[in-house]
N, C-alpha and C positions, 0 to 999 in steps of 0.2 A: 447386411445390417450390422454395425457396429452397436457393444453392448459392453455393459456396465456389469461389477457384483455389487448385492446387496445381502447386510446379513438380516437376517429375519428369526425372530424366536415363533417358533413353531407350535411348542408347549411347553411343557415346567420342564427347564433344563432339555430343551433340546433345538437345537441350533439347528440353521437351514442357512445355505448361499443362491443365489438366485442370480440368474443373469435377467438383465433389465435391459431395455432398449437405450442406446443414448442418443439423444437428440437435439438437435439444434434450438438456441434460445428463441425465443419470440420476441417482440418489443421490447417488453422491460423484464425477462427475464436475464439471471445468468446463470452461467455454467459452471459450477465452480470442482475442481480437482482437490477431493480431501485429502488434508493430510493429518491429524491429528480430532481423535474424537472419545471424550472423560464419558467414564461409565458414571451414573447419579444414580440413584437410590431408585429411582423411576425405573429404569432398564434391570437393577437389582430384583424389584418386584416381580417385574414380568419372567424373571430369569427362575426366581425360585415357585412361581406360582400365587404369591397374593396375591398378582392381578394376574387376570388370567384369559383375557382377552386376546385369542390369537386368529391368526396371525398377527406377529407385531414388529415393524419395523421401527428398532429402538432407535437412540442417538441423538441429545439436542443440545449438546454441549460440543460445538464442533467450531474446525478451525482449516482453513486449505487457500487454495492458490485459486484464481482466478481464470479459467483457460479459455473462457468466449464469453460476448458479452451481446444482449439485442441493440439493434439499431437505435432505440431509447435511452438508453440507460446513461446516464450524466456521472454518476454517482462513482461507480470505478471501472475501472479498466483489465483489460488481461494483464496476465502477471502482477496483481495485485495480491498481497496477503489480507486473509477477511477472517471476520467470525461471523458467523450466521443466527438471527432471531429463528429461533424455529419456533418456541411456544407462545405463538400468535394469538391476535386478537379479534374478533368478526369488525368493529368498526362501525358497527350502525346499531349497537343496542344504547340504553341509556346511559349506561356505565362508562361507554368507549365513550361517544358523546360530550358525558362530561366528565370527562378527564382522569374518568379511574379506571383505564384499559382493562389493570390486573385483575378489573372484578367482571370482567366480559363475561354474560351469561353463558355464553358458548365457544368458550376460549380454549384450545388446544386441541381441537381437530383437525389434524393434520394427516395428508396424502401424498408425502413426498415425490412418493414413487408409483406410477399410475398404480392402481387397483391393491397397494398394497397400505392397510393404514398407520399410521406414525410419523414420526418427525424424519427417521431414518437419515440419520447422521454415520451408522455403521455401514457404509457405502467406500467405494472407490469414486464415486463421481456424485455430485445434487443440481438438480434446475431448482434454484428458486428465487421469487421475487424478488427485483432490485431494491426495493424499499426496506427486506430484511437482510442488506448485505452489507459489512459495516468495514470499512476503509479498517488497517490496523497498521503500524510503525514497519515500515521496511524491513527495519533490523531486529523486529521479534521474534522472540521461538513461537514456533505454532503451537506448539503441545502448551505454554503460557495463554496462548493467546483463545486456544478450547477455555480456558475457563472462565471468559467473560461472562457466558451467564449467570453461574451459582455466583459471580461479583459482584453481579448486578440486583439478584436477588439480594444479597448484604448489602448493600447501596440502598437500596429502598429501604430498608429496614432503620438502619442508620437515620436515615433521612426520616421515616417515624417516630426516633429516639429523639430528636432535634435535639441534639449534645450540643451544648455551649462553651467556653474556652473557660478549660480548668475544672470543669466536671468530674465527680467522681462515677464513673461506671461500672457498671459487673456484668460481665459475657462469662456467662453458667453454658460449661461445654466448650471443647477444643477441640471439635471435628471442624472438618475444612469449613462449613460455616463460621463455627465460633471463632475458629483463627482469622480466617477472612475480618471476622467484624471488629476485631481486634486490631490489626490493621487498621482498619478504616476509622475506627474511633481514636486510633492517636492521631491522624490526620486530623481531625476535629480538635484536635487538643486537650483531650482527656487524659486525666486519672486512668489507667485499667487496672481493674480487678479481673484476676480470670479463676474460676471453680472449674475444678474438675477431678475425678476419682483415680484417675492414670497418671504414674509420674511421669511418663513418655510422653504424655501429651501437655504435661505442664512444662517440659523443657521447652515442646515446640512453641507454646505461649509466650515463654519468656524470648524466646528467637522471635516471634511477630512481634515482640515491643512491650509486653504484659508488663506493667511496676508491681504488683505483687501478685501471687500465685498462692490459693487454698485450697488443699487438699481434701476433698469435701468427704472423705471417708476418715480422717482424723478430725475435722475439727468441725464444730456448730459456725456452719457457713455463715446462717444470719446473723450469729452473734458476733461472728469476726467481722463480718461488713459494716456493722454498729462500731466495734469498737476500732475500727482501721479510720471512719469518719466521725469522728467523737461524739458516738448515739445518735446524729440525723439520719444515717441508712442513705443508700446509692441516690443519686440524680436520677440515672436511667440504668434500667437492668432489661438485659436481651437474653430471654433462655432459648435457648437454641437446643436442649434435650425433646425427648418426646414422653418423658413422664409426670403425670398430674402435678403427679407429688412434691415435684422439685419445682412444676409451676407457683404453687402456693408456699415455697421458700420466694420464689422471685419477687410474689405481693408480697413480702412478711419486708425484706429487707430493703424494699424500698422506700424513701423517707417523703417529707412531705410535698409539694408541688412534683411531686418528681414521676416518671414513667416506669412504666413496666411495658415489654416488648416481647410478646407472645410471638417469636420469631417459628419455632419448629408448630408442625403438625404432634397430635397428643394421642398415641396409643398406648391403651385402651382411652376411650376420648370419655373420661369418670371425670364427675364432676369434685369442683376445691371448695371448702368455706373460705368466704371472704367478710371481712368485717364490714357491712354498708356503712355504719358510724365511722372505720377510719377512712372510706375512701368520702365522705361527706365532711369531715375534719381537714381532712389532710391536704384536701383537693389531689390526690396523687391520681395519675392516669393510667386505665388498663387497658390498651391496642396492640392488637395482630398485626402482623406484616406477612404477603400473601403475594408471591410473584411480582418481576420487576415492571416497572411500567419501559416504555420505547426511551425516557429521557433518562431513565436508571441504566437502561444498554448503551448508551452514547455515553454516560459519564463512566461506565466499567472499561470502555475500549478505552478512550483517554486516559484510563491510570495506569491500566497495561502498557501500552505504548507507552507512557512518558516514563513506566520503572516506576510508577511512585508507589505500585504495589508490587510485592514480590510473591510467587507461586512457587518458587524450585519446592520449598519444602513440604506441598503439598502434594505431591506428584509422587506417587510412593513406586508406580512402575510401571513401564511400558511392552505393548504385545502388538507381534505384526498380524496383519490383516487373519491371514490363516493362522493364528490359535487365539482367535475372538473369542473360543469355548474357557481357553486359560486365562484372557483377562477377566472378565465375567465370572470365574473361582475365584482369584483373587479380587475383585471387586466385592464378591458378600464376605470378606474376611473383615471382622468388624476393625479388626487393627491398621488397618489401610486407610489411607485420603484417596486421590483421585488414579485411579487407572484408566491410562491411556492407551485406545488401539490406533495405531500406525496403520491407515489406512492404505497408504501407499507404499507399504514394504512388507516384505514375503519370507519368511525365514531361511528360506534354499534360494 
């Protein structure tokens, strides 16, 4: 019997390898050979014990080579470079339905690996359905091409901000989200403003394309977004932090017809005043953005492949398969963007 590893968190900080059976695809299954898989905040969790639901076979930012394919499958071939949907959707509740996948009542149960449950992208090898296996540019880096998800999750988000050409915007936060959406909003044709408290992370802003950069620990963020837009305040603002507190700079500094984009999750999840009169004056809009839908995956591969977004500088470092334990330190080091395990290479 031919077999596979998979890495498995066990409990808080403790790493398990598993050999798995490998097996032949079925119909519209494929087989795909990993090669590149970004640790997220998701696999951080399980790693340090916030969540703590084990066994857990982490990984769903992943990217590899195609090595069999079922007799169905139209869609790609062997020796194809793919990135893989792993945080799926059930397909038959209301939500999926009608066309808000991201909000599937029972979205992200996943069993990659028989009996074992998660997305499990920290593998040498994945079976999974053709329908979540997404064609990618011949000439891509894979370790680029792992971060179609968290792209895609900034794509959606984007795509809730509906920037318009000439926008002034504000991406509050320069972790690999905020940089991402920064990117993505000068595609749109915006203005960027980017806040942030790190001046390391405000270089990297200005390298995704940022037109001005505030240093939110010197200076009254809302009132510099006033005065940078001559007192109307942001079009759209995307907070991509997880503090209340900087939510309620987001509503302050936005001006009127304009968005706010409750892009990150909010811990401690404390509630903000908000003025009901200015958002009844102002008409200004308060919406979340919450996992990408299947057309926000198809338009992240497409920017991958075509280069029209760049990753190099998010990619702070890479680890082979056997010291998954050392990407995973470095991955909860808050000063890092995206670490990559080399699923197919061995340090000896």
């Amino acid at each position: 019997m031919s077999t596979y590893k998979v890495g498995i968190l066990a409990d808080t900080k403790k790493l398990e390898i598993r050999d798995v059976e490998k097996r032949e695809p079925d119909n519209k299954q494929v087989l795909v050979k990993v090669d590149s898989c970004a640790i997220c905040t998701l696999e951080q969790r399980f790693y340090t014990g916030v969540m703590n639901r084990y066994p857990f076979a982490g990984g769903h930012e992943v990217a590899g080579v195609v090595e069999t394919v079922g007799e169905g499958v139209k869609n790609v071939k062997t020796g194809d470079k793919v990135s893989i949907r792993l945080l799926t959707s059930c397909g038959e509740c209301y939500y999926c339905r009608n066309g808000h996948e991201n909000q599937c009542v029972v979205s992200f149960i996943a069993e990659t690996h028989k009996g074992i449950a998660g997305p499990g992208g920290m593998a040498e090898y994945m079976m999974v359905d053709a329908k979540n296996v997404y064609k990618m540019a011949d000439d891509i880096n894979l370790e680029h091409a792992a971060l179609t998800e968290p792209l895609a999750c900034c794509v959606h988000s984007i795509q809730n901000g509906d920037i318009q050409l000439g926008d002034d915007i504000v991406v509050i936060g320069v972790g690999i989200m905020g940089a991402l959406h920064i990117q993505l909003a000068k595609l749109k044709g915006a203005r960027v403003i980017a806040c942030e408290v790190d001046e390391a992370r405000l270089e990297v802003a200005r390298k995704m394309g940022a037109d001005i950069t505030i240093n939110s620990k010197r200076e009254d963020v809302v009132a510099r977004v006033k005065e940078i837009t001559e007192g109307r305040g942001a079009d759209v603002v995307f907070c991509t932090v997880a503090i209340p507190a900087i939510g309620s700079q987001a509503v302050q500094m936005t001006g009127k017809v304009g968005k706010t984009v409750f892009y990150s999750s909010f811990h401690p999840d404390n509630p903000i005043e908000i003025s009901p009169n200015k958002i009844h004056s102002t008409e200004q809009i308060i919406t979340g953005s919450v996992n990408p839908q299947t057309k926000d995956f198809l338009i992240a591969t497409k920017l991958l492949s075509g280069g029209m977004i760049d990753v190099t500088e998010l990619i702070s470092d890479r680890e082979p398969f056997d010291r998954m334990e050392e990407a995973l330190e470095k991955a909860v080091d808050p000063s890092t963007y995206r670490i990559i395990v080399k699923c197919g290479q061995r340090s000896c």
